[in-house]
C-alpha positions as CSV (number, residue, x, y, z in Angstrom):
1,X,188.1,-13.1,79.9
2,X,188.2,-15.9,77.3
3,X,191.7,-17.1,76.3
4,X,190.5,-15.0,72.8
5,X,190.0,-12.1,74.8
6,X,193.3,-12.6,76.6
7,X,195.1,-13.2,73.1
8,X,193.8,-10.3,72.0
9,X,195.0,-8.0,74.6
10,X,198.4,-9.3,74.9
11,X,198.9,-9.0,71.2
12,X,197.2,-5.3,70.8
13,X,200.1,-2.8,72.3
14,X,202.7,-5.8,70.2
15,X,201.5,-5.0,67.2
16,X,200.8,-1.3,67.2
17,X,204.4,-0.3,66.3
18,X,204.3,-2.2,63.6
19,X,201.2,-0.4,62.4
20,X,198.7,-3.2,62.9
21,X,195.2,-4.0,64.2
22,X,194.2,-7.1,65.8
23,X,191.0,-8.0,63.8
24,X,189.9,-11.3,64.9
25,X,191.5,-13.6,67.4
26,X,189.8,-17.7,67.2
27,X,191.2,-20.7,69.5
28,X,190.2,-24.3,68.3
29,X,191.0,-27.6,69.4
30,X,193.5,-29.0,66.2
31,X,194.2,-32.8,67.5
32,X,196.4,-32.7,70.8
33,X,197.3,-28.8,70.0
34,X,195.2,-26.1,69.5
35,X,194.9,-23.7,66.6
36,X,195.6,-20.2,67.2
37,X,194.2,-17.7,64.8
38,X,195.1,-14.3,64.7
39,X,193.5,-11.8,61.7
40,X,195.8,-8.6,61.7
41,X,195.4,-5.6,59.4
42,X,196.7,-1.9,58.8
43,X,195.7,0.7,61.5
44,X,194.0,3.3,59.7
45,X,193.5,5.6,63.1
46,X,196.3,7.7,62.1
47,X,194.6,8.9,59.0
48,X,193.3,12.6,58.7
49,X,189.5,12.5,59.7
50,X,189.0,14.6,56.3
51,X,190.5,12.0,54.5
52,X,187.5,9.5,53.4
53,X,188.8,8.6,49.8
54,X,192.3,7.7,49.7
55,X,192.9,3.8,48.8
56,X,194.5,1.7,51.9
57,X,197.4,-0.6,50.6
58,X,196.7,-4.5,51.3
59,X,199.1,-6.1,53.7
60,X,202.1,-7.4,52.2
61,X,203.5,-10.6,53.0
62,X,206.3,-9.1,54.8
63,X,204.0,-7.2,56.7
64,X,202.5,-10.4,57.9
65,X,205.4,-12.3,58.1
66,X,206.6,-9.6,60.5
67,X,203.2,-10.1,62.6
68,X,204.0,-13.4,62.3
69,X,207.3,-13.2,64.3
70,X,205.9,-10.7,66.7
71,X,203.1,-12.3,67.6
72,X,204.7,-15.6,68.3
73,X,207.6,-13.8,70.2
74,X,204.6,-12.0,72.3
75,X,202.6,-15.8,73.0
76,X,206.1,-17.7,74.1
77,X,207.2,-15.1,76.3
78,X,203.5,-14.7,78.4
79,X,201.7,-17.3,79.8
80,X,198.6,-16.6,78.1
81,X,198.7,-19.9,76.3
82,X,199.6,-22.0,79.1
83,X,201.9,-25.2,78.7
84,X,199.7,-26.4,76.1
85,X,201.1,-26.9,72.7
86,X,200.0,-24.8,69.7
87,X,200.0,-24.0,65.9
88,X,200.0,-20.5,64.9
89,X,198.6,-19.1,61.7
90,X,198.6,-14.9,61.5
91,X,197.1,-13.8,58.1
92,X,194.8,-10.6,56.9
93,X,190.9,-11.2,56.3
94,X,190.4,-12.1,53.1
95,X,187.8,-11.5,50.3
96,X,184.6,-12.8,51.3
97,X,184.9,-11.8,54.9
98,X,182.1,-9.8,55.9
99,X,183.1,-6.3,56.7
100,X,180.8,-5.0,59.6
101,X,182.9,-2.2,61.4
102,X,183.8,1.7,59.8
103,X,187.2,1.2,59.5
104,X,186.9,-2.7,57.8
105,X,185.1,-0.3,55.2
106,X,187.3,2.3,55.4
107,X,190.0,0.3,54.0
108,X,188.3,-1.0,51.0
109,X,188.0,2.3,49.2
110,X,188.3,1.8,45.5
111,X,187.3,-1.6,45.4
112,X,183.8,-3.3,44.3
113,X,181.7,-3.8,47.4
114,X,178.4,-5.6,47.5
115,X,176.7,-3.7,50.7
116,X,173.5,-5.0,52.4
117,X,171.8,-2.2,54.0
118,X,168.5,-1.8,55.0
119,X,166.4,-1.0,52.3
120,X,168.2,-4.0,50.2
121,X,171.7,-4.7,48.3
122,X,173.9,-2.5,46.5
123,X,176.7,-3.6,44.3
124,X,179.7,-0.8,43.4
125,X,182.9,1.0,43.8
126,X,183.4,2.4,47.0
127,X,184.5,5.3,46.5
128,X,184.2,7.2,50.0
129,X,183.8,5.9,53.6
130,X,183.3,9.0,56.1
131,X,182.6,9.0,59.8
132,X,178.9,8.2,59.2
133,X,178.0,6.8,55.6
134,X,179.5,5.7,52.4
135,X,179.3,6.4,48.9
136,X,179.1,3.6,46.4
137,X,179.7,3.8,42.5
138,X,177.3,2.1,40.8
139,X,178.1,1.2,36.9
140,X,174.9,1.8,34.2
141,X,173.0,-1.1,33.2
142,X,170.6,-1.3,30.1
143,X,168.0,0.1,32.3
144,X,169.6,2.0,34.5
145,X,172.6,4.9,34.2
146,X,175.1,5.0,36.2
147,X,174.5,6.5,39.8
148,X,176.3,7.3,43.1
149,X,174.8,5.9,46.0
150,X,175.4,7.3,49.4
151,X,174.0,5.1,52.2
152,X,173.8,5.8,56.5
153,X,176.3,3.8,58.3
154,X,174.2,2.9,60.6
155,X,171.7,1.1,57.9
156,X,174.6,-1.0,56.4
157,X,174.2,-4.3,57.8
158,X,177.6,-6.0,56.3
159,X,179.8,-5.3,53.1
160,X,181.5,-8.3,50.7
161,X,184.4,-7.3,48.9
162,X,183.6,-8.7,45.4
163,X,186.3,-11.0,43.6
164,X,188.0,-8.6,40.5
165,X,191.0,-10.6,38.4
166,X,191.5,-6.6,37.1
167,X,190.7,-3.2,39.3
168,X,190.1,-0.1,37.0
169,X,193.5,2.1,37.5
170,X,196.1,-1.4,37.5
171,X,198.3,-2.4,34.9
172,X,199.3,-5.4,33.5
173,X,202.4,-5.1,35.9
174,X,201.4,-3.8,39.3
175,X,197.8,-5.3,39.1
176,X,197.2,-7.8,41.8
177,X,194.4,-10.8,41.7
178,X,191.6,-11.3,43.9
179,X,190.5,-14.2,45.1
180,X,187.9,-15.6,47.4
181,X,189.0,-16.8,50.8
182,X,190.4,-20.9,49.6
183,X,192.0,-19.6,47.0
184,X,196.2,-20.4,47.4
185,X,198.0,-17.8,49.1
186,X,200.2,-17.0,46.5
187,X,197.3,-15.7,44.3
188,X,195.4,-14.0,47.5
189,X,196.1,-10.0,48.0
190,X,194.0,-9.7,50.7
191,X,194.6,-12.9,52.9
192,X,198.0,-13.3,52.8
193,X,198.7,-15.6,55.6
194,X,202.0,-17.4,57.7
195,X,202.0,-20.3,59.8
196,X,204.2,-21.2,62.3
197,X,203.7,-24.6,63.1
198,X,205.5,-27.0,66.1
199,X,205.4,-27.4,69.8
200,X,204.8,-23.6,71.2
C-alpha cells in the first residue's frame, strides 16, 4: 500500500466512534516535512435505507477539531509516518469539490447541485438521493416551468455543490454562508478545517 493507503487504514476504525468517514487521504512533499491531508466527514451508514430526503448537518468545527486531535493522537502513536517530520491539516471537503460517490450525494440533500450526467447538466435542489438515482428541483425559467428531475445514479458523472450566501428555509440567525473552496475558514460551512503544525 501507498503511505495514503496506509493513512487511510490506520485512521478508519479511529474515527468511526466519533462518527466520521475518512474521505480523502493526500501526502505531499512541504519543504523538509511533508503535508498530510486528511478530508473527514459524517458517516451516513447508520441512516434508515428508506430515508432518502432528510438534510445531513455540515461538520462543525468542533467536530473537526475533535478529528483533528484523534487523528494526530492515531499518526504519533503508529509508525505509519515514519521518523519523518510532518504538518497536519484535517478539514471536511468543501464547496467545489466534486461529489462522485452515493453517499458524497447523499449528504447534500437540500442544497443546489449542478449534476453532470450523461445526457448533459442539470442545475437544482436536491431534494432526494436513494440507493440508485436522485431527484433534483429545478426552478422555472421564462421558458421553462419549474420541473423535478430524477436522474440514474449510474449516468451521473460528478455533482458541484453550488455557492448560496442564503438556502431557502434559513433565517437571518441560523443561516450559514457558502463559499467556494479559498474562501477563509471562518466564512466556509462546508470546509471547516484545523491544522496542526510542528515536528510530528
Amino acid at each position: 500500500m501507498s503511505t495514503a493507503q496506509e493513512i487511510r487504514a490506520t485512521l478508519e476504525p479511529v474515527l468511526a466512534p466519533l462518527g466520521l468517514v475518512v474521505e480523502d487521504v493526500s501526502v505531499s512533499p512541504a519543504g523538509k516535512r511533508r503535508m498530510v491531508r486528511v478530508l473527514v466527514d459524517c458517516d451516513i451508514s447508520d441512516l434508515d435505507v428508506d430515508d432518502t430526503a432528510s438534510a445531513v448537518p455540515p461538520l462543525s468545527l468542533d467536530a473537526v477539531a475533535d478529528a483533528t486531535r484523534a487523528v494526530s493522537d492515531e499518526l504519533d502513536a503508529s509508525d505509519v509516518m515514519g521518523q519523518s517530520p510532518y504538518v497536519l491539516e484535517v478539514s471536511s471537503p468543501g464547496v467545489g469539490r466534486p461529489l462522485a460517490s452515493r453517499d458524497q450525494l447523499r449528504r447534500q440533500v437540500g442544497r443546489l447541485v449542478e449534476v453532470v450526467h450523461q445526457n448533459g447538466t442539470d442545475t437544482g435542489r436536491l431534494t432526494e438521493v436513494g440507493s440508485d438515482s436522485l431527484t433534483l428541483e429545478i426552478p422555472a425559467t421564462k421558458k421553462v416551468p419549474a420541473r423535478h428531475v430524477t436522474l440514474a445514479l449510474d449516468s451521473v458523472q460528478r455533482g458541484t455543490v453550488q455557492v448560496e450566501f442564503k438556502r431557502p428555509g434559513t433565517t437571518a440567525d441560523d443561516a450559514v454562508d457558502d463559499a467556494p473552496d479559498d474562501a477563509p475558514d471562518d466564512t466556509h460551512d462546508s470546509d471547516e478545517t484545523s491544522a496542526l503544525e510542528g515536528d510530528h
